[in-house]
C-alpha positions as CSV (number, residue, x, y, z in Angstrom):
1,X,12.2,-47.8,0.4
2,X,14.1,-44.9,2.3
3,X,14.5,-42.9,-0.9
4,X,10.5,-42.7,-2.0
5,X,9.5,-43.0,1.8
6,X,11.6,-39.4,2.2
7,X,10.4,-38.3,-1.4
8,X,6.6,-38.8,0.2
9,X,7.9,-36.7,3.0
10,X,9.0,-33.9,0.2
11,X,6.0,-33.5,-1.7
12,X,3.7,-33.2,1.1
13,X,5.7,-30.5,2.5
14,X,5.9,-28.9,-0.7
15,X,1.9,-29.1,-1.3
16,X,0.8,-27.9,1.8
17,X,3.0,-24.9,0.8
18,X,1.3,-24.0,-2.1
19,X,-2.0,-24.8,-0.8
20,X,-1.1,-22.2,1.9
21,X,-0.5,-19.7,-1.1
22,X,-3.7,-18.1,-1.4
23,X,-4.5,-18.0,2.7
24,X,-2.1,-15.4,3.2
25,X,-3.6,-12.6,1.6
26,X,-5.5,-11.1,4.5
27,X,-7.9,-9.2,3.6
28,X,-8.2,-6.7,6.8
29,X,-6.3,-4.8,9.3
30,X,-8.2,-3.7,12.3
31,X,-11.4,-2.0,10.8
32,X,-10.2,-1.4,7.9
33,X,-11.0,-3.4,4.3
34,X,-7.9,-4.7,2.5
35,X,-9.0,-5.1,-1.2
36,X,-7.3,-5.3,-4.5
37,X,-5.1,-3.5,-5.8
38,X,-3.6,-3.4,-2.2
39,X,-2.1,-5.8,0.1
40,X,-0.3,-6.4,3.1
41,X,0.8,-9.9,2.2
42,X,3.8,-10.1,-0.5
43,X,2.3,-11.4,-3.9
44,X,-1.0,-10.1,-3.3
45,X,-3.1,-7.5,-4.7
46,X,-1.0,-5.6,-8.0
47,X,2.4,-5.1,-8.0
48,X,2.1,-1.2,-8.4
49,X,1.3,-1.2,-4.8
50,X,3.8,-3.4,-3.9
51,X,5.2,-2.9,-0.3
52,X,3.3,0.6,0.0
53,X,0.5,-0.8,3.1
54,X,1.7,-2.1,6.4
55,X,-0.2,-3.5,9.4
56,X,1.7,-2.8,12.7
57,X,0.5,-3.1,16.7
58,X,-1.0,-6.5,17.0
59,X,-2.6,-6.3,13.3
60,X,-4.7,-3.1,14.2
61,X,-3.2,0.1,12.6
62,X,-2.5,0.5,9.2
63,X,0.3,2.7,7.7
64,X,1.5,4.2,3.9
65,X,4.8,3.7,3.3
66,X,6.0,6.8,1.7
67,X,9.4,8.1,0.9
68,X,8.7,10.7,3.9
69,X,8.0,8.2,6.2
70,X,4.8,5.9,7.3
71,X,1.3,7.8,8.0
72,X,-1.6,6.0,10.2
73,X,-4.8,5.0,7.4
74,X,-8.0,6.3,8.7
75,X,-9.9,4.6,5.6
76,X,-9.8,3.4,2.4
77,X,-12.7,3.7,-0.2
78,X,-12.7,1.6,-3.2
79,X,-16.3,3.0,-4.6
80,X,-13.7,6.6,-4.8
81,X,-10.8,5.2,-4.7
82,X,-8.6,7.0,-2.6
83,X,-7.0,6.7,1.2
84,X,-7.6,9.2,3.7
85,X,-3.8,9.3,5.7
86,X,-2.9,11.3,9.2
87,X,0.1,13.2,9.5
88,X,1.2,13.7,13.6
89,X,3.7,16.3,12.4
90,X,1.0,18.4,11.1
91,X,-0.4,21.3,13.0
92,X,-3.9,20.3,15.3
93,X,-6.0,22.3,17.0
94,X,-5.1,21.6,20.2
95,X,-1.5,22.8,19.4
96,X,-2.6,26.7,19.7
97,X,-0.5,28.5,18.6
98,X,2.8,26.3,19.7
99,X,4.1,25.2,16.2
100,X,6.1,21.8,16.4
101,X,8.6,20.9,13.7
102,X,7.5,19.2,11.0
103,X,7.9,17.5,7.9
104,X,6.7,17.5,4.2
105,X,4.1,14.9,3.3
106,X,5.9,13.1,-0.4
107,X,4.4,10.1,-2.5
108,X,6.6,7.7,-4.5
109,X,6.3,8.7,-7.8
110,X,6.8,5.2,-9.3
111,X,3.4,4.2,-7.7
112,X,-0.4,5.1,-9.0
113,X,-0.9,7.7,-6.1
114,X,-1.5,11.1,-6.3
115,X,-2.2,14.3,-4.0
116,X,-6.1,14.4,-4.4
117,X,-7.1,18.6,-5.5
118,X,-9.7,18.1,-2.3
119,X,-7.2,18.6,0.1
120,X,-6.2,22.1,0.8
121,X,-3.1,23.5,3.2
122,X,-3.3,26.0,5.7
123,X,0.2,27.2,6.8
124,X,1.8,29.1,9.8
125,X,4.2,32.1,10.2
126,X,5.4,32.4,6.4
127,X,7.9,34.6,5.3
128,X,6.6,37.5,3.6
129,X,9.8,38.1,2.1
130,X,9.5,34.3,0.3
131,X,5.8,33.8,0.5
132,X,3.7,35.6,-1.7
133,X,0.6,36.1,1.7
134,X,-2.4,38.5,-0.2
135,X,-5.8,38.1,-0.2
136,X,-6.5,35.8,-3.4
137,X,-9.1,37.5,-4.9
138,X,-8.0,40.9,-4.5
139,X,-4.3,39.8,-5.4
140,X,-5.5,38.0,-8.4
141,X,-7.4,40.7,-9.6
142,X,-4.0,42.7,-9.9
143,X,-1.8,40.2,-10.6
144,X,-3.3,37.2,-12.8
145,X,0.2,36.3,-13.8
146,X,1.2,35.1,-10.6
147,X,-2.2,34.8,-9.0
148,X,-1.2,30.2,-8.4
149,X,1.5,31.1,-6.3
150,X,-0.2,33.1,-3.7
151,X,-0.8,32.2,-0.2
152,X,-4.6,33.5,0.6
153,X,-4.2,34.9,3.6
154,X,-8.3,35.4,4.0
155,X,-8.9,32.2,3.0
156,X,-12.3,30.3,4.5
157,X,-10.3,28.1,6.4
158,X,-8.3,30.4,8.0
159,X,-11.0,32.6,9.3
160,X,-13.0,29.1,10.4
161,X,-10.2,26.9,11.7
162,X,-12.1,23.1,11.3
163,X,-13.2,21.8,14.9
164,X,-11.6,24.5,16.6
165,X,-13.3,27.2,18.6
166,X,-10.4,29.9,18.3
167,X,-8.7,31.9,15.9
168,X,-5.2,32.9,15.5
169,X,-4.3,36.1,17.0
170,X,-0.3,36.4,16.9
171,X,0.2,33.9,14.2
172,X,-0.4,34.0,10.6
173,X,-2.5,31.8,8.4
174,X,-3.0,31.2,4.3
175,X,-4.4,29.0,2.7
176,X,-2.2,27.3,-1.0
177,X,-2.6,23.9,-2.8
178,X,1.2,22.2,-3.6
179,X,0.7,21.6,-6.8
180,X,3.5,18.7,-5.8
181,X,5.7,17.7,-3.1
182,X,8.5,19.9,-4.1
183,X,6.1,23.2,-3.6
184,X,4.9,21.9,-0.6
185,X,8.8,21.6,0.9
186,X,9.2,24.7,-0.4
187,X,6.7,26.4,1.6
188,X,7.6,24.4,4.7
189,X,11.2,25.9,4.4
190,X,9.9,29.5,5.1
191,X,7.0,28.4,6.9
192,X,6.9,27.2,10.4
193,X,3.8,24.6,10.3
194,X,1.1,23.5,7.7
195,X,-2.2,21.1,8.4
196,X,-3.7,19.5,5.4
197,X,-7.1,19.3,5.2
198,X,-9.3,17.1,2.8
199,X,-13.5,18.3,1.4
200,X,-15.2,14.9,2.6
201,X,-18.2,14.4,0.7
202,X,-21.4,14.2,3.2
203,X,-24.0,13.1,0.8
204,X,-26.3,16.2,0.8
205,X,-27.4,19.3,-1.6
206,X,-24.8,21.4,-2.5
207,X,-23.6,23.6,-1.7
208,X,-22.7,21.9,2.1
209,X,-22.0,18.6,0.1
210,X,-18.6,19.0,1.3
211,X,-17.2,19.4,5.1
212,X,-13.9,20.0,6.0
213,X,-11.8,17.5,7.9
214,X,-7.8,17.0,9.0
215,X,-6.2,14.3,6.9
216,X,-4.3,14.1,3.9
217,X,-6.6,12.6,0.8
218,X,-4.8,10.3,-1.4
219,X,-6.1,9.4,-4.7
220,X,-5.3,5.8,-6.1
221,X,-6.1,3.4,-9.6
222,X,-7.4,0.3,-9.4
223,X,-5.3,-1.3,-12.6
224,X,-8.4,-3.6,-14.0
225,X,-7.1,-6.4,-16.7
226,X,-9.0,-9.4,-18.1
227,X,-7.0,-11.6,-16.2
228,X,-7.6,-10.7,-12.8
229,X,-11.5,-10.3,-13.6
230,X,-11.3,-13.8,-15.1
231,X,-9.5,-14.7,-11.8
232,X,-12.3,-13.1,-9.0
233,X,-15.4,-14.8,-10.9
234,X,-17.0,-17.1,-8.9
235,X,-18.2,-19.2,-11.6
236,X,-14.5,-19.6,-12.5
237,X,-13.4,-20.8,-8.8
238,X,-13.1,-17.2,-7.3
239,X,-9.3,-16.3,-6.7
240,X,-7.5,-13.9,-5.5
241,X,-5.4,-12.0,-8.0
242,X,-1.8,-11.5,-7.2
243,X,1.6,-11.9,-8.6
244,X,5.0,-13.8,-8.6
245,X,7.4,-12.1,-6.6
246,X,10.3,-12.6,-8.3
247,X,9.3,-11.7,-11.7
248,X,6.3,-10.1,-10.7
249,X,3.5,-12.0,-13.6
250,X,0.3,-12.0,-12.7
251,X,-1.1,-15.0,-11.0
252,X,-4.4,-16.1,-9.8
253,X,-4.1,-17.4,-5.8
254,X,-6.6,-19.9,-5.8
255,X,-7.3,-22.9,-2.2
256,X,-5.5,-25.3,-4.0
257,X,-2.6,-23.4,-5.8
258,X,-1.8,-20.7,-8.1
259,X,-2.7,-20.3,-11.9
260,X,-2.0,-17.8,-14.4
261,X,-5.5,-18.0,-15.5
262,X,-8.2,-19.1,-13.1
263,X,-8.4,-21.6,-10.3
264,X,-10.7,-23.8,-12.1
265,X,-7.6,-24.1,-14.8
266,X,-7.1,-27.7,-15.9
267,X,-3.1,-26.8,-16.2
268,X,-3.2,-25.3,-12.4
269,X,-1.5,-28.5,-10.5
270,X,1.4,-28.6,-13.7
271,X,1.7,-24.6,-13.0
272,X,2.2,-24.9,-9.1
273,X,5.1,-26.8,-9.4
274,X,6.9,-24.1,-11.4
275,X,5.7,-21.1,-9.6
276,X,7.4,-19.2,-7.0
277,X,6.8,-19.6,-3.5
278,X,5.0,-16.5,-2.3
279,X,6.4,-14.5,0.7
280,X,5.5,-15.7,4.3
281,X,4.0,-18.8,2.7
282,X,6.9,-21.1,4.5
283,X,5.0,-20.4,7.8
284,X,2.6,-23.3,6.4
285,X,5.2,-25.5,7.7
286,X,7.4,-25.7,11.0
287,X,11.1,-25.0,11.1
288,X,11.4,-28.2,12.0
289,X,10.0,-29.5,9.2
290,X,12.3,-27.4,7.1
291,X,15.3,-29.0,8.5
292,X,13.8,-32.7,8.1
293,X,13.4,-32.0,4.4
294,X,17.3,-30.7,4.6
295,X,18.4,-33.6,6.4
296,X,16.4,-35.8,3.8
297,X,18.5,-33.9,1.3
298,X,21.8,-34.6,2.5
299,X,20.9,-38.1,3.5
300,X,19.8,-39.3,0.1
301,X,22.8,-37.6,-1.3
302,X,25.0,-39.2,1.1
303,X,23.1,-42.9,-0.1
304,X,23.6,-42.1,-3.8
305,X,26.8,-41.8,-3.5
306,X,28.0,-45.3,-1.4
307,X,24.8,-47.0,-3.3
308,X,25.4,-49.0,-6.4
309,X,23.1,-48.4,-9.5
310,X,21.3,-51.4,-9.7
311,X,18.1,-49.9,-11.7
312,X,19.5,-48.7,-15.0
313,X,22.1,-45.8,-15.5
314,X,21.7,-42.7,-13.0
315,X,22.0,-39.6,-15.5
316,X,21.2,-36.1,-15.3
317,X,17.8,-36.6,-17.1
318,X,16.5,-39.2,-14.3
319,X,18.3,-37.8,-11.1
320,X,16.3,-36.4,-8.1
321,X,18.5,-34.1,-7.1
């Protein structure tokens, strides 16, 4: 009676944990629309992205993770995918002309991000002697060779700082697009500040399409498979698609469990109890509840051994535990 009241006690535990599987991919933080491929929730979304978003203050500001450290998300647009980031080391208009250290924006190249060619750089007080500063067009025009790693010093954004009403007077200013992160520390080390600025699309004839605004544009892939399109059809139970943590497989997060194919999967209750726990899922339950399933543990180990078998032989192939 003990032993299958405290194996009752076990399995309930044990499904309201996997029920609780699928409830933890939140799917917001603040204003902003969480969606796949991204996550904030370990096991959701695609493991490309894994670990890269993070919601901080109360659930209200998102942040990239980056190997040069974590940048506030202003927005995230799936329609064109990309993420529009802001940097508070870069240069803003109401710094003047009193440069701040600062720091070179880097992506993880193991991830399906990339620098987005809309965003341009303006930087401060270069070194002529390491910075090639010219004109672009009439540098170009005399040396073609070498014209990608000039710094246009007349550059439209230079002469019309975005949102600011004045000009530089005692500092210098060019415009140059990093082709990567390593040219963009390179410029930094004989430069004393940079800005990024991204072309926003405003939805009107060319050619003022495009407006310029501070932020660093980030483009993204959204990895599409059969699986996870199988998974998010409605007719088909509508799950969220995520993955195993520990050996990172796809898997469909459906209200009652996960699946590797769908939630209405007749095979989905036989697959939840050999799937790995997501991440955060053991919040479903109470601490307390954790220990009563480890006291169970220890108690019906403790019984089996003063117990005598009175119900066959007790063998590895019929044991509990």
């Amino acid at each position: 009676t003990m032993l299958l009241l405290f194996t009752q006690i076990l399995l309930s535990f044990l499904i309201v944990t996997t029920r609780s599987q699928s409830t933890i991919c939140r799917t917001s933080c603040g204003n902003i629309s969480i969606k796949y491929p991204f996550s904030i929730d370990d096991g959701c979304g695609s493991p490309y992205y894994r670990h890269i978003l993070a919601c901080s203050d109360s659930e209200k500001k998102l942040e990239l993770r980056t190997p040069s450290g974590r940048y506030e998300v202003r927005n995230i647009s799936y329609d064109n995918p990309h993420i529009i980031v802001t940097d508070s080391f870069m240069w803003k208009c109401e710094d003047g002309e009193n440069f701040r250290p600062t720091r070179p924006f880097s992506l993880d190249t193991s991830t399906k991000l990339k620098l987005s060619k809309q965003n341009e750089y303006m930087f401060f007080n270069c070194s002529e002697e390491h910075v090639i500063i010219q004109p672009k067009p009439v540098f170009c025009e005399h040396f073609p060779d070498h014209c990608d790693s000039s710094c246009d010093s007349a550059s439209y954004l230079c002469r019309h700082l975005p949102g600011c009403s004045f000009s530089l007077t005692s500092s210098s200013c060019c415009s140059y697009y990093p082709k990567a992160s390593e040219s963009l520390r390179l410029m930094l080390k004989y430069c004393t500040s940079y800005a990024s600025v991204y072309w926003r699309d405003v939805g009107i004839p060319q050619p003022y399409d495009q407006v310029p605004e501070y932020g660093i544009r980030v483009d993204f892939d959204i990895p599409v498979t059969t699986r996870c399109l199988m998974c998010q059809d409605e007719l088909k139970g509508g799950g969220t698609c995520g993955f195993d943590t520990v050996t990172q497989s796809f898997l469909c997060l459906c209200k009652n469990g996960n699946s590797t194919t769908h939630c209405k999967d007749q095979e989905i209750a036989q697959h939840n109890r050999k799937v790995h726990v997501i991440a955060g899922t053991v919040t479903a339950f109470s601490a307390a509840g954790a220990l009563g399933i480890g006291a169970g543990i220890w108690y019906l180990k403790k019984l089996r051994k003063t117990a005598p078998v009175t119900c066959g032989v007790q063998s590895n192939e019929n044991r509990l535990f």
